[in-house]
Steps between C-alpha positions, in 0.01 A plus 500: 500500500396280165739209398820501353589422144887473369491456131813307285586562190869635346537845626844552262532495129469159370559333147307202319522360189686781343237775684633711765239612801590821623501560909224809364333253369429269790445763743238660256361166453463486848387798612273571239337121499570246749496760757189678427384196391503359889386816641154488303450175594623566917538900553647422847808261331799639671724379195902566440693368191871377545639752376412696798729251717784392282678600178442327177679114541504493855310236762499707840438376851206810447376298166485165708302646782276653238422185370471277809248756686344735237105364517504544108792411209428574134773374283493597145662226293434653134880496492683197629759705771711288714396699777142516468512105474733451823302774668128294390680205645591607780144679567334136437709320706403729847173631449159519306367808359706510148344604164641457199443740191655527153463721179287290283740625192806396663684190452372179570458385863833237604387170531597419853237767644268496203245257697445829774217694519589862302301784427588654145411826395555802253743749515209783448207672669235262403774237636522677836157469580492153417760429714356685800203292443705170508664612770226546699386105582846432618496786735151364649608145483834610692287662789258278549777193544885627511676234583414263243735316292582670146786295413630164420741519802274651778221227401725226545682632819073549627440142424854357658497736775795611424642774711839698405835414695545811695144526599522166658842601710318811654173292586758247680703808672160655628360172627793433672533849662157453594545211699768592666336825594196283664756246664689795678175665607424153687820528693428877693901501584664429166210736391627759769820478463512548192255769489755686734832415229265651193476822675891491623527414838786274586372120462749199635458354193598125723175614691288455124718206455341330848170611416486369164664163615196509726293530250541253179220596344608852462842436432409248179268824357792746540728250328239440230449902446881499464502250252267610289664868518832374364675497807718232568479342827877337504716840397555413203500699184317394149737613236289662244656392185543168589206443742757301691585537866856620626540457874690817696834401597585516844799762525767300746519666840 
């Protein structure tokens, strides 16, 4: 199975200065180039344009997958899209592997991204080959070392260790369920009992209660596991617009 590629450029008709880029056009330009362009270079490239996923001026959760686990994303800038810049963004932001090409005869490159690494070419045959044979470095270079920084963003989040918000929660949910797994197995009752209530057999739940009360050590990890999976260990309930808590009232006997 060779690596995946997901290529972004504007898959619907576009106009520039006064020019208007048919959707022919950019699938030809596609097809006929970039595409065959990365096949010479890596024959085994299992590569799909957006177009394939979305319809022209729309960001779908299938586009956003593409682009935080496709090995390989070629963005074509030679036309500054709104979508192909979000979409670059987005790609440099979660993970390395990006190349960036552009139409030598289109307009000039935006300053904020004009300090990247792009690969221009010619929108002919001669051009073709030449970008096949550009192509081919970064394909070696991605091999050999795939998870090295390509952008601003990853470098600096490499250097800072920095690690993304949601990543961090499930590290401190499986931790947590980890050591509370190991604190049960050190108790053989709690562990039996409830062994015995995961496969349905009636379980005084007092009984666990007693055992855990028994057993601090175990009761602290099960309270931490439940912590750190959003369960709240008073009854309450987190409202979640306000992120405030609103206590149950007790209904008067």
């Amino acid at each position: 199975m060779g690596m995946t590629c997901f290529v972004i450029m504007p898959i619907g008709e576009m106009i520039y200065d006064g020019i208007t880029i048919t959707e022919a056009e950019f699938k030809s330009h596609y097809e006929d180039l970039i595409k065959e362009a990365l096949l010479s270079a890596e024959p085994t490239l299992e590569i799909i344009r957006a177009d394939k996923v979305a319809i022209p001026g729309t960001i779908t959760s299938d586009i956003i997958t593409r682009l935080m686990h496709s090995d390989l994303v070629v963005a074509d800038i030679t036309y500054p899209n709104p979508n192909v810049f979000y979409e670059l963004g987005f790609r440099h932001a979660t993970k390395p592997g990006t190349l960036i090409v552009r139409d030598k005869s289109g307009p000039r490159i935006p300053f904020d991204i004009s300090q990247l690494r792009c690969i221009e070419y010619e929108n002919s045959a001669t051009g073709l080959k030449k970008l096949s044979e550009q192509l081919k470095p970064f394909l070696e270079h991605y091999k050999r070392d795939s998870s090295r920084p390509d952008s601003q963003f990853l470098e600096l989040a490499k250097i800072t260790k920095y690690q993304y918000p949601y990543s961090q929660i499930e590290q401190v949910q499986e931790d947590a369920e980890i050591d509370m797994i190991l604190s049960v197995m050190q108790s053989p009752k709690i562990f039996e009992l409830m062994m015995r209530q995961s496969q349905g057999e009636p379980v005084d739940q007092r009984e666990i209660l007693m055992e855990f009360a028994n057993n601090p050590d175990a009761a602290k990890s099960l309270l931490m596991a439940m912590k750190a999976g959003g369960k709240n260990l008073l009854g309450d309930e987190e409202s979640s617009s306000t992120g405030k808590k609103t206590t149950r009232k007790r209904r008067k006997r």
